[in-house]
mmJSON file of the N, C-alpha and C atoms, coordinates in Angstrom:
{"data_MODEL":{"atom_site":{
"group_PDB":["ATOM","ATOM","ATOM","ATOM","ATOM","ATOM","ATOM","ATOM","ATOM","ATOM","ATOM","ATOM","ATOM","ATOM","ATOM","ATOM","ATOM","ATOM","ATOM","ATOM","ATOM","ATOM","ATOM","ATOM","ATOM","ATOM","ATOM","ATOM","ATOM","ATOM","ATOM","ATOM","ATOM","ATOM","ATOM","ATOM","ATOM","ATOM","ATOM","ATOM","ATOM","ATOM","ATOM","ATOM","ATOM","ATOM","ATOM","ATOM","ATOM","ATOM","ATOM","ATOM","ATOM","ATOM","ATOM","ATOM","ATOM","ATOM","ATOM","ATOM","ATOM","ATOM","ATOM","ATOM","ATOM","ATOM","ATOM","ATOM","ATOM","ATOM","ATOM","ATOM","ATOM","ATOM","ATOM","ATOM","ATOM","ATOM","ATOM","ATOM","ATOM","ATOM","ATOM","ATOM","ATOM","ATOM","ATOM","ATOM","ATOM","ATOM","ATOM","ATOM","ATOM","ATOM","ATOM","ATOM","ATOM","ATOM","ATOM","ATOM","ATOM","ATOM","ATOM","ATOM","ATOM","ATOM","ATOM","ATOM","ATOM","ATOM","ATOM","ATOM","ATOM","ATOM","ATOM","ATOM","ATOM","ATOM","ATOM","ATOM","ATOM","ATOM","ATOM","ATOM","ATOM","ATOM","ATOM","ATOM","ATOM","ATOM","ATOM","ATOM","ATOM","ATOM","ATOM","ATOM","ATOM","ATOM","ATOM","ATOM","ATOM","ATOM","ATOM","ATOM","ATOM","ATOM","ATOM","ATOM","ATOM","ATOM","ATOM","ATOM","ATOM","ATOM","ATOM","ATOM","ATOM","ATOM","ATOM","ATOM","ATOM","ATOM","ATOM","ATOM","ATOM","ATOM","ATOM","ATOM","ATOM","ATOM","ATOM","ATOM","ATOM","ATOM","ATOM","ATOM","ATOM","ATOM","ATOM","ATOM","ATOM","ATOM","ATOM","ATOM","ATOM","ATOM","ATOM","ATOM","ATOM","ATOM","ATOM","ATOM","ATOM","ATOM","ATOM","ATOM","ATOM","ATOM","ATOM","ATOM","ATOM","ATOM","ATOM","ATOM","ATOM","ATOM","ATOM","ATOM","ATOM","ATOM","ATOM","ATOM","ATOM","ATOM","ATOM","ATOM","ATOM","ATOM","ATOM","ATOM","ATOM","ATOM","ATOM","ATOM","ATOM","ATOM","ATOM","ATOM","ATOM","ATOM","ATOM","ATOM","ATOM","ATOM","ATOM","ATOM","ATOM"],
"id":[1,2,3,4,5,6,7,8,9,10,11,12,13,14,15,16,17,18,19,20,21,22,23,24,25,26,27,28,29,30,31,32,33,34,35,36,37,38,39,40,41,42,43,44,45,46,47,48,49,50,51,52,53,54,55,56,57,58,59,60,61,62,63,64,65,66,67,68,69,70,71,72,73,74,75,76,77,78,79,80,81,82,83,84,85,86,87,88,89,90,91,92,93,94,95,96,97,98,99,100,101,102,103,104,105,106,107,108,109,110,111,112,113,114,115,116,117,118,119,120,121,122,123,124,125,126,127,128,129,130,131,132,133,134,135,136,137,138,139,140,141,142,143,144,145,146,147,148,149,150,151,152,153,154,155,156,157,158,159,160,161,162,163,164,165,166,167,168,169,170,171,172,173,174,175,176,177,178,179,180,181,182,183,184,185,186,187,188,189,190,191,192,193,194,195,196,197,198,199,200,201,202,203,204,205,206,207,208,209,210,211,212,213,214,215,216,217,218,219,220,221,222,223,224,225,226,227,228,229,230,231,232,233,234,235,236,237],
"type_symbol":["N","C","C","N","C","C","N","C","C","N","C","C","N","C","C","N","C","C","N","C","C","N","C","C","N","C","C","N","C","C","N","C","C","N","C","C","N","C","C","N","C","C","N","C","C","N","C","C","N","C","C","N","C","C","N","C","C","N","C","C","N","C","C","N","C","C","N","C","C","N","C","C","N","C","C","N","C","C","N","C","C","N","C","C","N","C","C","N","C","C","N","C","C","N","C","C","N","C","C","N","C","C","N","C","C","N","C","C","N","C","C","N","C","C","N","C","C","N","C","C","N","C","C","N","C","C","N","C","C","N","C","C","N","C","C","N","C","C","N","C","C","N","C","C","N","C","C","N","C","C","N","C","C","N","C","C","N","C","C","N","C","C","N","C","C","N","C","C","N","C","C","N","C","C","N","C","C","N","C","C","N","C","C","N","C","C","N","C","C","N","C","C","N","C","C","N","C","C","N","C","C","N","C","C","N","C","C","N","C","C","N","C","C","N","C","C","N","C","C","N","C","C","N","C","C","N","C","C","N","C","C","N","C","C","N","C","C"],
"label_atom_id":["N","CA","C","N","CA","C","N","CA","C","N","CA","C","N","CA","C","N","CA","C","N","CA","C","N","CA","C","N","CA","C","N","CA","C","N","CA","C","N","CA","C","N","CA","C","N","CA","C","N","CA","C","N","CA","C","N","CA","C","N","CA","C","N","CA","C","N","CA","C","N","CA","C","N","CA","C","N","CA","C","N","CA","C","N","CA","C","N","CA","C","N","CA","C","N","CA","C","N","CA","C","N","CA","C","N","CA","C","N","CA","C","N","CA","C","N","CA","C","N","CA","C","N","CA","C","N","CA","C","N","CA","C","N","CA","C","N","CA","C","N","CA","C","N","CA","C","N","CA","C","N","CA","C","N","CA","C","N","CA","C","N","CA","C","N","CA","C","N","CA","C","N","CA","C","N","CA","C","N","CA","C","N","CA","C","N","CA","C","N","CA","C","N","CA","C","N","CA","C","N","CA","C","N","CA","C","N","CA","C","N","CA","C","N","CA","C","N","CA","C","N","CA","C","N","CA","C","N","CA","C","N","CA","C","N","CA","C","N","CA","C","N","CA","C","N","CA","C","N","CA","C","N","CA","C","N","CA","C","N","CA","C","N","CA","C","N","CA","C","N","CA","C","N","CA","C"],
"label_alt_id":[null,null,null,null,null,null,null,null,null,null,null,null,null,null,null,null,null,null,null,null,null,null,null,null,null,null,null,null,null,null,null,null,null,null,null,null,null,null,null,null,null,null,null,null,null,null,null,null,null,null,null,null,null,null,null,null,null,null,null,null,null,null,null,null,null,null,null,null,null,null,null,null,null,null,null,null,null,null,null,null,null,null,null,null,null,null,null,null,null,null,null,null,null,null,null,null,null,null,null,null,null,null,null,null,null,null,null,null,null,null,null,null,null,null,null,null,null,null,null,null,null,null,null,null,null,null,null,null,null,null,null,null,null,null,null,null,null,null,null,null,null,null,null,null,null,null,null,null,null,null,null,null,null,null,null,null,null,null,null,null,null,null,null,null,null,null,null,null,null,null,null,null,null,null,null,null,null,null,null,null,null,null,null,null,null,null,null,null,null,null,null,null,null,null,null,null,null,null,null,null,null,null,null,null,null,null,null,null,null,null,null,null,null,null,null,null,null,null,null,null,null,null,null,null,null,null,null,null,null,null,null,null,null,null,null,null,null],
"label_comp_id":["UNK","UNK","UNK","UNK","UNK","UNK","UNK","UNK","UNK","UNK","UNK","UNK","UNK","UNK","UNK","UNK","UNK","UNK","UNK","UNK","UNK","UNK","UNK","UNK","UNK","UNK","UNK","UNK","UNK","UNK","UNK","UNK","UNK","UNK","UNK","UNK","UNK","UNK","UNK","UNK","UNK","UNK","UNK","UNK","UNK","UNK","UNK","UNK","UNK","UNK","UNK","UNK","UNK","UNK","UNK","UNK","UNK","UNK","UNK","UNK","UNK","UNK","UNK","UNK","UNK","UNK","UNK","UNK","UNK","UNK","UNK","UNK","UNK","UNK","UNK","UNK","UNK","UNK","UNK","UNK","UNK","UNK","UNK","UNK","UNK","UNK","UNK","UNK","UNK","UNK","UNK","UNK","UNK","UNK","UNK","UNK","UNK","UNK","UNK","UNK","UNK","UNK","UNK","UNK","UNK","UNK","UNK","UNK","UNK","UNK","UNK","UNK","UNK","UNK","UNK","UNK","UNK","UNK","UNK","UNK","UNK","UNK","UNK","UNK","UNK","UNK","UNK","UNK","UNK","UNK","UNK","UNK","UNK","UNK","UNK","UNK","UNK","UNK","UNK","UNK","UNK","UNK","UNK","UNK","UNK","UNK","UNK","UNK","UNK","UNK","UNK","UNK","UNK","UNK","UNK","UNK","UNK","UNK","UNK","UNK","UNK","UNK","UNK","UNK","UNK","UNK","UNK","UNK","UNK","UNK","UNK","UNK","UNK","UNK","UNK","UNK","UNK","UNK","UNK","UNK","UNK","UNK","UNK","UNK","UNK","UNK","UNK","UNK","UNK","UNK","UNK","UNK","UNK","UNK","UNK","UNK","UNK","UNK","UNK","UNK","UNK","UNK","UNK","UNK","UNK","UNK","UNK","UNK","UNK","UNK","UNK","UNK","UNK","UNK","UNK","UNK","UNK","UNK","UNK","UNK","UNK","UNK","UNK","UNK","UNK","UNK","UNK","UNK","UNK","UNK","UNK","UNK","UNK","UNK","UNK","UNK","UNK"],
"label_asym_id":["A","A","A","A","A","A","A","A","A","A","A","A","A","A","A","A","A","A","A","A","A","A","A","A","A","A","A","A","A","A","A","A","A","A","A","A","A","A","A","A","A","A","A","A","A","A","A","A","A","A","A","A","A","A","A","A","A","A","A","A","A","A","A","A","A","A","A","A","A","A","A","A","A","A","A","A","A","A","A","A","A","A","A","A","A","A","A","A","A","A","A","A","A","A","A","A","A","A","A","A","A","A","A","A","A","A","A","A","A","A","A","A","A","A","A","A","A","A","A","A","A","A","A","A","A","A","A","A","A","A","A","A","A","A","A","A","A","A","A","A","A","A","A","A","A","A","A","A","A","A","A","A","A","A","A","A","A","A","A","A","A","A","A","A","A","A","A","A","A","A","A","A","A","A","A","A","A","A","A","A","A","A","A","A","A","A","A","A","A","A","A","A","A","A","A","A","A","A","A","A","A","A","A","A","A","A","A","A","A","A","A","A","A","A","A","A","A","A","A","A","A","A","A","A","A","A","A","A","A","A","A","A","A","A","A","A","A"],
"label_entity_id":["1","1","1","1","1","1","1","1","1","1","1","1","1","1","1","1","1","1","1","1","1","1","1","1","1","1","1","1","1","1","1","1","1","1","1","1","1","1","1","1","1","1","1","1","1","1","1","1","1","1","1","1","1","1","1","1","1","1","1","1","1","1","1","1","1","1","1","1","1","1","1","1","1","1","1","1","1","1","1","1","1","1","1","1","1","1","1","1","1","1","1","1","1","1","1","1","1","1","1","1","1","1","1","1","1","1","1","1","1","1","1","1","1","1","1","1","1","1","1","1","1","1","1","1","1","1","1","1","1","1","1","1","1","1","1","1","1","1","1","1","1","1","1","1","1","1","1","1","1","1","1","1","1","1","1","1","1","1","1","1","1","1","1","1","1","1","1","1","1","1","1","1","1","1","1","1","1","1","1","1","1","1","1","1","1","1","1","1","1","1","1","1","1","1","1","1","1","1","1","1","1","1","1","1","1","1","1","1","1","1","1","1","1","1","1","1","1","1","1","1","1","1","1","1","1","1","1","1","1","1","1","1","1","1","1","1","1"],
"label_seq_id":[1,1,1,2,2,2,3,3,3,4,4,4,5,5,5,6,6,6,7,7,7,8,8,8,9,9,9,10,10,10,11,11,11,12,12,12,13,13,13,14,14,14,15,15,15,16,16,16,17,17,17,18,18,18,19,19,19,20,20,20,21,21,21,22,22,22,23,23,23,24,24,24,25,25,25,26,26,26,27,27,27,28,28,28,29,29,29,30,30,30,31,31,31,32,32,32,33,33,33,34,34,34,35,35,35,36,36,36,37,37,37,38,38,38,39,39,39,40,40,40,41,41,41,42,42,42,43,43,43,44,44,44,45,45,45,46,46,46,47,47,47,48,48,48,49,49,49,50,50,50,51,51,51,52,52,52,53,53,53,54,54,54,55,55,55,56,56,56,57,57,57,58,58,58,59,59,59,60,60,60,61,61,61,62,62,62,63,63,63,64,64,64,65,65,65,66,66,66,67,67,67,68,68,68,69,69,69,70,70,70,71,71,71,72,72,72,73,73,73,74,74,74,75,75,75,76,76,76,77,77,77,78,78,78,79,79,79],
"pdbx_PDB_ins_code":[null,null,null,null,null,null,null,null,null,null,null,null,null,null,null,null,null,null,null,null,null,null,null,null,null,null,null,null,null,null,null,null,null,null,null,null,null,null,null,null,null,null,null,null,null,null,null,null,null,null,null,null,null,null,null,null,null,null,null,null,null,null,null,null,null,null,null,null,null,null,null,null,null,null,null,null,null,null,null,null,null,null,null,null,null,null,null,null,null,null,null,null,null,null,null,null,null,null,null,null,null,null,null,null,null,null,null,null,null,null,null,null,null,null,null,null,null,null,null,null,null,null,null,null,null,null,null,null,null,null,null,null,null,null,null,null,null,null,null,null,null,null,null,null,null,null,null,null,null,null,null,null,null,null,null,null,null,null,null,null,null,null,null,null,null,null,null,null,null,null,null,null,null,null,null,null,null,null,null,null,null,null,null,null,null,null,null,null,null,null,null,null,null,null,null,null,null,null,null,null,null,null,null,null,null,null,null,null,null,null,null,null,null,null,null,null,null,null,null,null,null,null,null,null,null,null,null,null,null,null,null,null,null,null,null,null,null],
"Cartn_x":[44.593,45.18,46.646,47.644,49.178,49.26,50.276,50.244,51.569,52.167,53.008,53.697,54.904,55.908,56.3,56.208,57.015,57.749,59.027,60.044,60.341,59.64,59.844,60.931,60.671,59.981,58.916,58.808,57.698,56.272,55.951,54.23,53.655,54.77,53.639,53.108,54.586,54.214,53.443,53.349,52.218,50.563,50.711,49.829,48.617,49.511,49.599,48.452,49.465,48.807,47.449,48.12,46.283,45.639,45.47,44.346,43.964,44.858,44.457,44.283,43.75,43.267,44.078,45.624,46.386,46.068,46.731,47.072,48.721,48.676,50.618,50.613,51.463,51.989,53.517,53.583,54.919,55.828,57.31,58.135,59.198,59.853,61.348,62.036,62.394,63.586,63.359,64.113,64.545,64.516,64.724,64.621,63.401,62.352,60.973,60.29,60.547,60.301,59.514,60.282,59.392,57.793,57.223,55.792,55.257,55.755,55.466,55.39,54.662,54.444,55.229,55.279,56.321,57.114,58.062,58.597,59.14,59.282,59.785,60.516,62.005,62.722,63.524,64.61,64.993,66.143,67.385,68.22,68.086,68.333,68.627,70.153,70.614,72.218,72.497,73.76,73.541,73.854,74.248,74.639,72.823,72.19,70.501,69.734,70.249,69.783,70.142,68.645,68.614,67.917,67.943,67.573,66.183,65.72,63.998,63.552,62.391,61.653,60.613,60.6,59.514,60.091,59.637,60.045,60.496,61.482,61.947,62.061,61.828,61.879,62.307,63.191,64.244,63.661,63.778,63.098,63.895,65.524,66.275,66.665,66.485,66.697,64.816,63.79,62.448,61.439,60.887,59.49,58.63,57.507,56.576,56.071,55.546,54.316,55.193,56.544,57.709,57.762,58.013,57.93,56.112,55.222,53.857,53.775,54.103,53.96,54.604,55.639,56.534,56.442,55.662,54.816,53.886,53.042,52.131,52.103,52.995,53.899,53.982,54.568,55.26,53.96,52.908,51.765,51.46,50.873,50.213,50.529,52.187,53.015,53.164,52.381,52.214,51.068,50.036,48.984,48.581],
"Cartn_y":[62.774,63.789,63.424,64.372,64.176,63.969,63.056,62.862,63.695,64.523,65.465,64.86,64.746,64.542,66.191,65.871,67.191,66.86,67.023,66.908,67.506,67.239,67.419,68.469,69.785,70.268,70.901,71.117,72.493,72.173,71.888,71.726,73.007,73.999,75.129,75.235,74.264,74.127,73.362,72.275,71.268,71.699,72.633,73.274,74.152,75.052,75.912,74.47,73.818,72.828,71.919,71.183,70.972,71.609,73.175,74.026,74.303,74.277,74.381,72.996,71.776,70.965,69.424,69.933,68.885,67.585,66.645,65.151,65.176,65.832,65.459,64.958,64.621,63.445,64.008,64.389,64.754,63.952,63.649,62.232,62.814,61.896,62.318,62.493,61.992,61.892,61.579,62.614,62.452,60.796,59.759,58.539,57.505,58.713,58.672,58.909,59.564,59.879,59.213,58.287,57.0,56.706,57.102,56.688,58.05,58.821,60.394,61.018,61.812,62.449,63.777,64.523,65.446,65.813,65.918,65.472,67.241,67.637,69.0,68.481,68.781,68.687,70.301,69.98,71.471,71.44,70.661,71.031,70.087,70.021,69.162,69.161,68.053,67.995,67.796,68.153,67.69,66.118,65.463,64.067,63.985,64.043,63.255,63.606,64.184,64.448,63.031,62.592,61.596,60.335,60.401,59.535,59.011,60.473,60.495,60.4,59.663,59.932,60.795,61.667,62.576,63.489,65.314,66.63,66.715,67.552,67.576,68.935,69.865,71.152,71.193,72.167,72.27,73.526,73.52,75.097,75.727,75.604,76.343,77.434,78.831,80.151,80.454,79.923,80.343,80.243,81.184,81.511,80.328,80.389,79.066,79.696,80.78,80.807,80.512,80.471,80.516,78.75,78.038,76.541,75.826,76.752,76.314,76.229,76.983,77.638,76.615,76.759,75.563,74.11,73.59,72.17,71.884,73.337,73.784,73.621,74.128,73.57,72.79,71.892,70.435,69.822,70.159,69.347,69.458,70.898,70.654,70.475,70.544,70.012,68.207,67.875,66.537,65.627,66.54,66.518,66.022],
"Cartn_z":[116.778,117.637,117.888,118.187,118.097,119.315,120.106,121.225,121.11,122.156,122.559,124.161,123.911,125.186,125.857,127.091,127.44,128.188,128.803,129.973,130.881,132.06,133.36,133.424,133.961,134.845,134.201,133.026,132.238,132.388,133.536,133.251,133.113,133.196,132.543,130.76,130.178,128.462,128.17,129.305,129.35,129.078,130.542,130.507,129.209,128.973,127.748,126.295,126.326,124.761,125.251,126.533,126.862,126.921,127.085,127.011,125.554,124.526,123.339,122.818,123.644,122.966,122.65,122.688,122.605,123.577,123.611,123.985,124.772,125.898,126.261,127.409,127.796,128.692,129.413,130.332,130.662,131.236,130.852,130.834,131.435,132.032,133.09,132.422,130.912,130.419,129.01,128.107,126.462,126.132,127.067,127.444,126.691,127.295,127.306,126.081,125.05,124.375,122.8,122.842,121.707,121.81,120.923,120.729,120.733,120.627,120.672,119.555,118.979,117.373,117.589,118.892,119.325,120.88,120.405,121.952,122.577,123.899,124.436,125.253,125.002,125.984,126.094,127.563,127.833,126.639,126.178,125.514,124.139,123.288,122.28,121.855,122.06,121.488,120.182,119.305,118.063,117.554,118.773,118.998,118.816,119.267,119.499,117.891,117.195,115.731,115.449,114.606,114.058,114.789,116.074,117.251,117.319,116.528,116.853,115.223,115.04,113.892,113.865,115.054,114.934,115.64,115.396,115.301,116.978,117.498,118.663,119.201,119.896,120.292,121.624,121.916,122.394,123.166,124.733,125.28,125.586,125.738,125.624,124.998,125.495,125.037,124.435,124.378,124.117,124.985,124.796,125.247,125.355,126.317,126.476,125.277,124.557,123.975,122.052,122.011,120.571,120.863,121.749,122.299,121.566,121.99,121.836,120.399,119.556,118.14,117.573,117.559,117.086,117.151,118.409,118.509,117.622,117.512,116.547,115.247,114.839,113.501,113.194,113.557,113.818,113.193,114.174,114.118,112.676,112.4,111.427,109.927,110.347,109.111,108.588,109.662,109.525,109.681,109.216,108.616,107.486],
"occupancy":[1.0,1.0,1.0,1.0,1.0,1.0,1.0,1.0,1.0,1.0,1.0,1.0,1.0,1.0,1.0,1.0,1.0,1.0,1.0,1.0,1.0,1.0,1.0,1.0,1.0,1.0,1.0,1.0,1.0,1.0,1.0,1.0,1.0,1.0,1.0,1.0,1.0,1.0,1.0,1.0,1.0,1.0,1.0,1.0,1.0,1.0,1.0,1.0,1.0,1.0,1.0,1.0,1.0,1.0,1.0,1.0,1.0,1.0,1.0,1.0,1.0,1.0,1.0,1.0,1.0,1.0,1.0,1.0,1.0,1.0,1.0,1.0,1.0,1.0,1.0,1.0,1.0,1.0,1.0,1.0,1.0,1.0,1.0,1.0,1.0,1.0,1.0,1.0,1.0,1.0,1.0,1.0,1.0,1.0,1.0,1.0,1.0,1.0,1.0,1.0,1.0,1.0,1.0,1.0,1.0,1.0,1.0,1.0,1.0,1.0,1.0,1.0,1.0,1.0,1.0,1.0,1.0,1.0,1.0,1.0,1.0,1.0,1.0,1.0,1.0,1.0,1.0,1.0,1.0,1.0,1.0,1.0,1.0,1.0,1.0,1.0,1.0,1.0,1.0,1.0,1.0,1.0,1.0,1.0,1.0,1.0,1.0,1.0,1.0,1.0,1.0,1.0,1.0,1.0,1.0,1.0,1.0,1.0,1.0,1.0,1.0,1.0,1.0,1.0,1.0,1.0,1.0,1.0,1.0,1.0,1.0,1.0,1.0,1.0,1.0,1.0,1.0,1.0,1.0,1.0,1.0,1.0,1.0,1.0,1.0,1.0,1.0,1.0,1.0,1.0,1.0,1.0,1.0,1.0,1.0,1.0,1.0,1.0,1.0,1.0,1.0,1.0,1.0,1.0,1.0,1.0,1.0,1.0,1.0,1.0,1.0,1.0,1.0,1.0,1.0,1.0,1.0,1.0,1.0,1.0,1.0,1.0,1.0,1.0,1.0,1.0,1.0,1.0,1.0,1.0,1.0,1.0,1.0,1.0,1.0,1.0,1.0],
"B_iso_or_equiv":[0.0,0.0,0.0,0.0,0.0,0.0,0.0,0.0,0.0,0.0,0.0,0.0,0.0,0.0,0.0,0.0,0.0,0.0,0.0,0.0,0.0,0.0,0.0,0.0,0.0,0.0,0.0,0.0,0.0,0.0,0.0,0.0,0.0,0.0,0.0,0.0,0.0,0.0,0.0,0.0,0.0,0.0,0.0,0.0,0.0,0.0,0.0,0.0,0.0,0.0,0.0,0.0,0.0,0.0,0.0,0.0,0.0,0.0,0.0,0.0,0.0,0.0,0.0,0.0,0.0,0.0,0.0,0.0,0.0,0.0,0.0,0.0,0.0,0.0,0.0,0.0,0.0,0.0,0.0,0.0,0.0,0.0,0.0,0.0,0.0,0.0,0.0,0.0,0.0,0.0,0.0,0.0,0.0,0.0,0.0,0.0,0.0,0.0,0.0,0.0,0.0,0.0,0.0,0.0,0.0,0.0,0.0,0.0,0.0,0.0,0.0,0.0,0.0,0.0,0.0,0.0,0.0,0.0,0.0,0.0,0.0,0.0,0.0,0.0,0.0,0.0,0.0,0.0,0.0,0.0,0.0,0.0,0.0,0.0,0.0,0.0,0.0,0.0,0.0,0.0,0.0,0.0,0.0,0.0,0.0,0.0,0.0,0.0,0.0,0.0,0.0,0.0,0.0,0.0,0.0,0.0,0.0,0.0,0.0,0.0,0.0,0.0,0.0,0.0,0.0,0.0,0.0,0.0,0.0,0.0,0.0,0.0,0.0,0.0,0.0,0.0,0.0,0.0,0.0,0.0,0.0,0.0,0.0,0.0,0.0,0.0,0.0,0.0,0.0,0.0,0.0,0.0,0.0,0.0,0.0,0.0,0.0,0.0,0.0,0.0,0.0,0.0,0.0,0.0,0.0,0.0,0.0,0.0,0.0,0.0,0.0,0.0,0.0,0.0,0.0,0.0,0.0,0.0,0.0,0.0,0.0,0.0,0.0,0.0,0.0,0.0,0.0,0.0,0.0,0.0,0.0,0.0,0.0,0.0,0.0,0.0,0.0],
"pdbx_formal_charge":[null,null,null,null,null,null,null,null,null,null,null,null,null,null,null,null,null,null,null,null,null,null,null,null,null,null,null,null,null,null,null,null,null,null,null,null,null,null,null,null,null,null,null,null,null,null,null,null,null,null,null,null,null,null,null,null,null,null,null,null,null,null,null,null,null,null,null,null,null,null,null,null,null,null,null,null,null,null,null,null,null,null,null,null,null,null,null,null,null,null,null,null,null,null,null,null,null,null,null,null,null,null,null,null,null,null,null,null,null,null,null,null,null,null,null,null,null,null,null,null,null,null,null,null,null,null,null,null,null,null,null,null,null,null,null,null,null,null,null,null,null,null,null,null,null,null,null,null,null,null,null,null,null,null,null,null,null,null,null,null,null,null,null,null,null,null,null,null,null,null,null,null,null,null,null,null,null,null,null,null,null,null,null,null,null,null,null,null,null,null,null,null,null,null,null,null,null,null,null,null,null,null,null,null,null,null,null,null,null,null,null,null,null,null,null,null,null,null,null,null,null,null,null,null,null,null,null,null,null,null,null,null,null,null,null,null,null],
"auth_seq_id":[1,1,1,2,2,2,3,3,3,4,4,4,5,5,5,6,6,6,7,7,7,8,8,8,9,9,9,10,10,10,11,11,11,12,12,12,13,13,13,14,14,14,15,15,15,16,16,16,17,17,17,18,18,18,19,19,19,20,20,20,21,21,21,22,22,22,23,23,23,24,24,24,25,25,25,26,26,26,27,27,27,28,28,28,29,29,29,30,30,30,31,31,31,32,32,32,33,33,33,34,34,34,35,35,35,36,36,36,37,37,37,38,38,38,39,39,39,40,40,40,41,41,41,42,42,42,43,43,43,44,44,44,45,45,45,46,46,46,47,47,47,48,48,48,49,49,49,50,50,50,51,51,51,52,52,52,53,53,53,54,54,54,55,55,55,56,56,56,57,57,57,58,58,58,59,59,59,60,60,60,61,61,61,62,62,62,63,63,63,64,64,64,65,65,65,66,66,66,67,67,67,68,68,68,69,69,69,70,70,70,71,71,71,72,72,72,73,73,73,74,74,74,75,75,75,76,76,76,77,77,77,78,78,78,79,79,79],
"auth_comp_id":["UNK","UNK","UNK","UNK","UNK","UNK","UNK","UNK","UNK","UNK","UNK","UNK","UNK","UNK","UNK","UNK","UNK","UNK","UNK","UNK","UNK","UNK","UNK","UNK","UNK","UNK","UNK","UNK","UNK","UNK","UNK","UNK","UNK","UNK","UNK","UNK","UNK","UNK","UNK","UNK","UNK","UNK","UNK","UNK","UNK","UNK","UNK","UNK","UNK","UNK","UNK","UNK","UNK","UNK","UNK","UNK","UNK","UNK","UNK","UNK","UNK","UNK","UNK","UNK","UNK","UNK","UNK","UNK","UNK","UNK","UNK","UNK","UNK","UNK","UNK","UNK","UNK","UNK","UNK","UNK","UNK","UNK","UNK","UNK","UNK","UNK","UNK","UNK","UNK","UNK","UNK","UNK","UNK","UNK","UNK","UNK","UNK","UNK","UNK","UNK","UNK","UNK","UNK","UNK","UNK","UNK","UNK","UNK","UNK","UNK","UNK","UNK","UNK","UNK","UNK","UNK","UNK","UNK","UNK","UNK","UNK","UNK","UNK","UNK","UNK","UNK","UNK","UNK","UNK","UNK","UNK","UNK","UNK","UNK","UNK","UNK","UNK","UNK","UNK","UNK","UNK","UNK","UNK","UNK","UNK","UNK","UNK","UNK","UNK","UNK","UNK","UNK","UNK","UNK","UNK","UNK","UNK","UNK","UNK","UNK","UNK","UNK","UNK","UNK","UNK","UNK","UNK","UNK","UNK","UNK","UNK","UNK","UNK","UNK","UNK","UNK","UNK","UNK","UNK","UNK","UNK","UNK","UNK","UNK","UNK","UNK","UNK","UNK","UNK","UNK","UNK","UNK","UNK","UNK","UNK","UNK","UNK","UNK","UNK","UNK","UNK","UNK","UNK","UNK","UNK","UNK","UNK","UNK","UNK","UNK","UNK","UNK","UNK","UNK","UNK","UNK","UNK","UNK","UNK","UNK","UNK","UNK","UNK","UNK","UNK","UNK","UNK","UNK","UNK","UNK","UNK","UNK","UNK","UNK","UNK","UNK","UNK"],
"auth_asym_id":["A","A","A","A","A","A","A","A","A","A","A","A","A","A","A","A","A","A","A","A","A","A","A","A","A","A","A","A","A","A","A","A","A","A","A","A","A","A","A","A","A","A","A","A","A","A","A","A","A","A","A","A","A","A","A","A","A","A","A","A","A","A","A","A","A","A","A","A","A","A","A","A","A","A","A","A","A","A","A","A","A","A","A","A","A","A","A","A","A","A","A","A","A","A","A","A","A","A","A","A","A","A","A","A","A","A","A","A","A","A","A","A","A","A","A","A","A","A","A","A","A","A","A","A","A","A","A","A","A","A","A","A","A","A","A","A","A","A","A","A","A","A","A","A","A","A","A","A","A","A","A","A","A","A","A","A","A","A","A","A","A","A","A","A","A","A","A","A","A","A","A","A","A","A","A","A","A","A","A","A","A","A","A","A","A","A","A","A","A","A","A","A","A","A","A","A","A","A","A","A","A","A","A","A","A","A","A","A","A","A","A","A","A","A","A","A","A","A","A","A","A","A","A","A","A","A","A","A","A","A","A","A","A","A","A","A","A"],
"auth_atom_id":["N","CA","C","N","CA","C","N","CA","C","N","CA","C","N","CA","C","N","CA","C","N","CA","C","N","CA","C","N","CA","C","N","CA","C","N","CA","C","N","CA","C","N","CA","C","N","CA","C","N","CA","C","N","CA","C","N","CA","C","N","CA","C","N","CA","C","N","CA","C","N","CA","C","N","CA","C","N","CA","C","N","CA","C","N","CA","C","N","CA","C","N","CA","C","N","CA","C","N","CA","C","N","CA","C","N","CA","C","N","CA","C","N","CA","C","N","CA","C","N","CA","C","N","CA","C","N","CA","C","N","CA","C","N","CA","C","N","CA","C","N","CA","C","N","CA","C","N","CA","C","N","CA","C","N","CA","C","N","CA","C","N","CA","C","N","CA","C","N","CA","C","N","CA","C","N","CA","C","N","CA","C","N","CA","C","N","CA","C","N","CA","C","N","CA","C","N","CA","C","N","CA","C","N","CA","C","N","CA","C","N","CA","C","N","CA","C","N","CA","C","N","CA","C","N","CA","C","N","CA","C","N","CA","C","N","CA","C","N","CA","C","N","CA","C","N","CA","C","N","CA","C","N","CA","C","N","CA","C","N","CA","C","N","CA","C","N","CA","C","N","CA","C","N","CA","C"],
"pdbx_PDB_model_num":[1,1,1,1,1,1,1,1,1,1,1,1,1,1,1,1,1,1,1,1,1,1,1,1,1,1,1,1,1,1,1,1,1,1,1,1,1,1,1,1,1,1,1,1,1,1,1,1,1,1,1,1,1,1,1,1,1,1,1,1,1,1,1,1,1,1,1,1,1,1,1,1,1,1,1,1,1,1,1,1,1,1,1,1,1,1,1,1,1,1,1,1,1,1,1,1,1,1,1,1,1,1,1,1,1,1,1,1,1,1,1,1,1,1,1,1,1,1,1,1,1,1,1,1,1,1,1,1,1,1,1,1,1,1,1,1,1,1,1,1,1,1,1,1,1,1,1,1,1,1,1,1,1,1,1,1,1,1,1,1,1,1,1,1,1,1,1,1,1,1,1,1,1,1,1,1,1,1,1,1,1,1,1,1,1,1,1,1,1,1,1,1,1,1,1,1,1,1,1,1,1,1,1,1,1,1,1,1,1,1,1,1,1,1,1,1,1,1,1,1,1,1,1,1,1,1,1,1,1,1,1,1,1,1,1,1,1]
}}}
């Protein structure tokens, strides 16, 4: 199972993936993020490309349910 970061404040995206089953953990800070198969934070900079070895989604300007999909993805692209 993918363990999933989310960043404080969105426990509603939190919400949303534990009900479909996911593994997430919600973290104060982009900080936080290591040991995570996918991480949600609110902005992604283009300075933080590269930072992470695993997929990063950004909730800025999307929908909880375009945010969910896209974790979704992530996941099962790395399968």
């Amino acid at each position: 199972m993918a363990k999933i970061a989310v960043e404080k404040p969105f426990d509603d995206i939190k919400e949303v993936l534990e009900g479909k089953g996911h593994q997430v953990d919600l973290v104060n800070s982009d900080q936080e993020l290591k040991g995570y198969d996918v991480g949600v934070v609110r902005v992604q900079n283009d300075s933080d490309t590269g930072l992470y070895d695993f997929p990063i989604v950004s909730v800025e300007g999307a929908s909880i349910e375009e945010v969910v999909a896209q974790v979704e993805r992530y996941i099962e692209l790395s399968k």
